[in-house]
N, C-alpha and C positions, 0 to 999 in steps of 0.2 A: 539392484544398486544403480544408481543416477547420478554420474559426475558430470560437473558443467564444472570447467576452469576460469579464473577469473577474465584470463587471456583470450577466452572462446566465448564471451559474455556479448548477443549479441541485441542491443540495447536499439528498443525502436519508441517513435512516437503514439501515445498515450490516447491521441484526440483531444487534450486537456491539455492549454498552452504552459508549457516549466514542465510539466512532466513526462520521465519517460518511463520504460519497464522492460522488464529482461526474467521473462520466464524460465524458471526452474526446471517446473515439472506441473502436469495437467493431467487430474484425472479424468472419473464419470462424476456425472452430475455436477459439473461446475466445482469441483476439487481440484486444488492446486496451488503453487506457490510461487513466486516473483519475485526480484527489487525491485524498486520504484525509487528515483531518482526525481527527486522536486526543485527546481531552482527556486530561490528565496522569494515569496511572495504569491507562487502559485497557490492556486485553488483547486482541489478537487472539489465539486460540487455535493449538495448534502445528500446524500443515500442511503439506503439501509441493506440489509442483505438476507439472503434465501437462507442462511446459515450461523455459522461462526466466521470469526476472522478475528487472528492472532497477529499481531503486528509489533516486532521489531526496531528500534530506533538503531542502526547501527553508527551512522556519524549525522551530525546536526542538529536541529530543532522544530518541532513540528506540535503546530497545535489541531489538537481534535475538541471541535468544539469550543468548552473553555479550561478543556486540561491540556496544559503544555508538559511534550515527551523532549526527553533530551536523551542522546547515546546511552544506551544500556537499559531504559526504560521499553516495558512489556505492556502492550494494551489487551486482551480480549473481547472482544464486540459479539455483542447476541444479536440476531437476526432483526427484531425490531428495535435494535440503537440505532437512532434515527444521527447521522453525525455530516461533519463534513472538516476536510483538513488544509490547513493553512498551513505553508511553510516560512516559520519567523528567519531560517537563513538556508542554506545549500543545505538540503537532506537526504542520506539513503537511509532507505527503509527494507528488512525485509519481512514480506505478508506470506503467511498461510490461511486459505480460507476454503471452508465446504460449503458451496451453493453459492450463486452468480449472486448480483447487486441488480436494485433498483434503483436509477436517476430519480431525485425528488421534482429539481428545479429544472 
């Protein structure tokens, strides 16, 4: 069992300006899970990944691509969905994903 409290969330820089992240939990092989915290306007870059990744909208709006997520919407990405995500305003997200990402740009 793995409890992280909201109060013990320790939320660091991304490398990616607007965005931050506050890991979960980390397996093997690049398994694991995060929020990510976007301020409105950030970019993550387009990439693709070694695996899956299930992505969570829990407050905000955030586009992948040219599908816009709004709270409560569920994304699942396959390894070659080539994507990249925009935040249309202040977004947390929570991600589950098996196997690391590739930077495209």
């Amino acid at each position: 069992m793995i409890l992280v409290r909201q109060i013990n969330r320790d939320w660091c820089n991304s490398g990616i300006p607007g965005v931050q992240t506050c890991s979960t939990w980390t397996g093997i092989e690049g398994d694991g899970g995060y929020f990510a915290r976007f301020q409105a306007g950030a970019l993550f870059p387009k990439h693709t990944h070694h695996g899956w990744e299930q992505i969570i909208v829990l407050e905000g709006a955030i586009r992948f691509n040219d599908v816009e997520l709004r709270a409560g919407d569920v994304l699942q990405v396959q390894g070659s969905d080539e994507h990249e995500a925009c935040a249309v305003e202040d977004t947390l997200l929570f991600v589950a994903h098996h196997g690391g990402i590739e930077i495209r740009e």
